[in-house]
C-alpha positions in Angstrom: 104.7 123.9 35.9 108.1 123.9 33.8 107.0 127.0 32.3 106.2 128.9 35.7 109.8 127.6 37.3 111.5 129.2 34.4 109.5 132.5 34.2 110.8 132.7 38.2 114.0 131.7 36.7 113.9 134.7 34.3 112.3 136.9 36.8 115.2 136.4 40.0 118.6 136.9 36.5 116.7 140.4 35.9 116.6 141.4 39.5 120.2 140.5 40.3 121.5 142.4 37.0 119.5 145.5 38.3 121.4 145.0 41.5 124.6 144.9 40.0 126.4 148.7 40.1 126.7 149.5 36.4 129.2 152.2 36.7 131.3 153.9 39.3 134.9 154.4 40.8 137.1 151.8 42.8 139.6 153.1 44.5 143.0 150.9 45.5 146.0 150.8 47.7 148.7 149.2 46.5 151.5 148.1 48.9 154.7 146.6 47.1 157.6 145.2 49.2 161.0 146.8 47.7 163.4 143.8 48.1 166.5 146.1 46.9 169.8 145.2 47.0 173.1 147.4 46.6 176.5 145.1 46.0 179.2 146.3 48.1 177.5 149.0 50.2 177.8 150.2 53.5 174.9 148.5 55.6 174.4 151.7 57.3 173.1 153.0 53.6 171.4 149.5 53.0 169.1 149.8 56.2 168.0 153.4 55.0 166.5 151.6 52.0 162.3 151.6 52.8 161.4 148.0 53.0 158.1 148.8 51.1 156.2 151.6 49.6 152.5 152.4 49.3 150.5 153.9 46.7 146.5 154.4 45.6 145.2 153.7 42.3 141.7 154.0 41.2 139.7 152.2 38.3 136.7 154.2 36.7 134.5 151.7 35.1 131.2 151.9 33.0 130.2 150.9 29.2 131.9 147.5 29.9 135.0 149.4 29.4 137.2 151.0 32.3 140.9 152.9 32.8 143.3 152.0 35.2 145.4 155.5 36.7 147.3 156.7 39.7 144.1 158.4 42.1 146.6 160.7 43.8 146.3 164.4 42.8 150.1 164.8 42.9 151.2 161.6 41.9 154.8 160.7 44.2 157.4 160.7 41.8 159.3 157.0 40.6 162.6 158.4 42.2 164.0 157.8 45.7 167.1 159.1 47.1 169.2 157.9 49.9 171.4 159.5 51.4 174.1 158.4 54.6 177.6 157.8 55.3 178.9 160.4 52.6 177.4 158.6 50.2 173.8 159.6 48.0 171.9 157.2 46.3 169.3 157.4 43.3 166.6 154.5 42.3 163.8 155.0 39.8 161.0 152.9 40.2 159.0 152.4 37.2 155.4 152.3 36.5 153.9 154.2 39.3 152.2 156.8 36.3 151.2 154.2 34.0 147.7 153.6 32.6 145.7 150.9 31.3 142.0 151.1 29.1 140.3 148.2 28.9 137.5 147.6 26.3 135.9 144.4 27.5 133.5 144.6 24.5 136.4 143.8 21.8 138.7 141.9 24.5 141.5 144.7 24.1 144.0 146.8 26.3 145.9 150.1 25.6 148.6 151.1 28.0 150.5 153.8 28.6 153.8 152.5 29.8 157.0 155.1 31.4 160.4 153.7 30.9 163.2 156.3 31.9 161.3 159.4 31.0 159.5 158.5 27.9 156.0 157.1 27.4 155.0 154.6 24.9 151.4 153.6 23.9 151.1 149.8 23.4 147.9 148.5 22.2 147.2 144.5 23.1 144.5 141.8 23.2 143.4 141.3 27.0 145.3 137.5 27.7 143.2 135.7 30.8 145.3 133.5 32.8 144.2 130.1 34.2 142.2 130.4 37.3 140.7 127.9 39.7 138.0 129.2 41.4 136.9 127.9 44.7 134.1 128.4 47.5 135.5 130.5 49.8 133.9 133.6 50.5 134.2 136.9 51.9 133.2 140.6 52.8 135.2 143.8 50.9 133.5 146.7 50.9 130.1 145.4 51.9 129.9 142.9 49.1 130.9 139.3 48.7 133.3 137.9 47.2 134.7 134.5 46.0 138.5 133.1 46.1 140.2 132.5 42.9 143.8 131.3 42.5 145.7 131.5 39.3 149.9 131.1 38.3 151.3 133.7 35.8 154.6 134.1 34.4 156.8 137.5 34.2 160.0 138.6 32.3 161.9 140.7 34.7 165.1 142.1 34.5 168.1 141.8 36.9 170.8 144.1 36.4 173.7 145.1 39.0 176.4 147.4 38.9 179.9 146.0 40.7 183.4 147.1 40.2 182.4 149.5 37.5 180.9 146.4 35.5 177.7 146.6 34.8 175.5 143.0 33.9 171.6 142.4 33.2 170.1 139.1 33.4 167.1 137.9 32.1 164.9 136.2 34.0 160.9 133.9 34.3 159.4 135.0 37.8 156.2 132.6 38.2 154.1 134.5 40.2 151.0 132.6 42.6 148.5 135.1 42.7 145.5 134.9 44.6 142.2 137.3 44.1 138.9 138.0 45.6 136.0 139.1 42.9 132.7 140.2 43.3 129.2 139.9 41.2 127.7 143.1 42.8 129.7 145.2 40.2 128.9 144.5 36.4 131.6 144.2 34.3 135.4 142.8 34.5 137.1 145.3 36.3 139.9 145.1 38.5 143.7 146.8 39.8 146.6 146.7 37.1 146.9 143.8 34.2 143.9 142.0 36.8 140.5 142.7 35.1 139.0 140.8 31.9 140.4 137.6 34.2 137.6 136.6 36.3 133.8 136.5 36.4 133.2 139.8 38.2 134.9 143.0 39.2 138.2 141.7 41.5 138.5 143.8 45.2 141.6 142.4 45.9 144.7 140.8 44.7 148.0 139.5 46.7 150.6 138.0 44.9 153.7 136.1 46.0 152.1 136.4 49.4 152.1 139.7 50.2 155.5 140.4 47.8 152.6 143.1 45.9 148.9 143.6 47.3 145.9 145.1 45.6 143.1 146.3 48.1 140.1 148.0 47.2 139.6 150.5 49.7 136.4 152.9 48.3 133.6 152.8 46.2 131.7 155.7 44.7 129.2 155.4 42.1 130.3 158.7 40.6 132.0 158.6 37.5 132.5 160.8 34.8 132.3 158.4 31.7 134.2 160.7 29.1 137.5 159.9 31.0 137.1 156.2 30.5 138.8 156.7 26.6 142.5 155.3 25.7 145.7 157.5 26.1 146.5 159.2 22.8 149.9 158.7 21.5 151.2 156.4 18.4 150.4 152.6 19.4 153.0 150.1 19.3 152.8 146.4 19.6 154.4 144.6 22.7 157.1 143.1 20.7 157.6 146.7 19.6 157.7 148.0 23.0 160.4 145.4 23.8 163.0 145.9 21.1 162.8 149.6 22.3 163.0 148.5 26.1 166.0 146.4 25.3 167.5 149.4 23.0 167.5 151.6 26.0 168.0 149.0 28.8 171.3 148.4 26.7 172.4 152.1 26.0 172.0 152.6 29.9 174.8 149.7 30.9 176.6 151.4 28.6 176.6 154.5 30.8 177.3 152.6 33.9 173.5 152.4 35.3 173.0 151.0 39.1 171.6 148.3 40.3 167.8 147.6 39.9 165.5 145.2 39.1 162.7 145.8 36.5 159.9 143.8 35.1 158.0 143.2 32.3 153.9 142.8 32.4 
């Protein structure tokens, strides 16, 4: 009898793994809430800020390894003008052309990060955060999905621009993230620095309720596998990247840069 449960046991892990998708396309909107400040300026040029700005991403997985890109053909540019009240305003919002590879096979990530006009290559071990994950359940996409809840931490950078002085301020955002992962999809996959974190491929992400969402909007199981490979360029360590980031961050106040905030993954 023992040996009949388990051979049903056996027999129900080999059906569910050929119902898992092995390979495919997930395709994301992200919508992030622009909480931009100018010191000192007209509120008529303040209102004409957007409040938010959305923008689709797409994660091509198969091999147990995946890449992370922008999915629009013409990806919108980082910079936003405003313009009102005789006066013109320019903001660069970083990171909307970066790309992640993911090898979930030797736990590593390679990412090709922007920061004011020049890429960098920074190769990294894939860090999991600490999840609790619950009961809760629901439909994305046709396929269920479980609740998981997690706290991360995040250097970001604060820096303003006010009667011709220009400060940065360092600061620890905790962020309360809250994601949705499925089974039906082999591997770890996910939107942004989100996959090799849970049990499953994560469909959705919000984090800081609502401050930055994730949403997987469309599925396809076509793929073409030889563009899962990393970005080419010389690889760098993330304490590498950061002595350059602070290099430039610093030869920038010393041109008189605006107000902005930027963060750190």
């Amino acid at each position: 009898m023992e040996k009949f449960i388990l051979l049903i046991a056996m027999a129900v892990l080999v059906s569910f793994t050929h119902a898992q998708q092995q390979e495919g396309k997930i395709t994301y909107e992200r919508t992030a809430k622009l909480q931009i400040q100018i010191a000192n300026e007209d509120p008529e040029i303040q209102n004409l800020i957007p409040k938010e700005r959305k923008d689709r991403y797409e994660c091509l997985f198969g091999g147990n390894k995946s890449i992370y890109r922008s999915a629009e053909e013409d990806p919108q540019s980082g910079e936003m003008q405003v313009s009102g009240g005789g006066a013109e305003i320019r903001m660069i919002i970083p990171g909307l052309n970066d790309i992640i590879f993911y090898d979930f096979n030797t736990k590593t990530k390679v990412e090709q990060r922007e920061l004011f006009t020049k890429n960098f290559v920074i190769q990294d071990s894939i860090r999991p955060m600490n999840w609790k994950v619950g009961n809760e359940t629901k439909m994305i996409l046709g396929m269920n999905c479980r609740k998981a809840i997690g706290t991360r931490t995040q250097q970001s950078f604060r820096m303003t621009l006010e009667n011709g002085k220009t400060e940065r301020k360092e600061v620890i955002d905790t962020l309360n993230v809250v994601a949705w992962f499925t089974n039906e999809i082999a591997g770890f996959n996910g939107p942004d620095q989100y996959q090799g974190q849970l049990p499953g491929t994560v469909l959705e992400v919000d984090v800081n309720n609502g401050t930055t969402t994730f949403v997987a909007v469309e599925l396809s199981k076509k793929v073409d596998l030889k563009e899962i490979k990393e970005p080419k360029g010389k690889k760098i360590t993330p304490a590498e990247f950061a002595l350059e980031r602070d290099k430039m961050m610093k030869e920038m106040e010393s041109n008189g840069g605006g107000t902005f905030n930027f963060r750190s993954r």
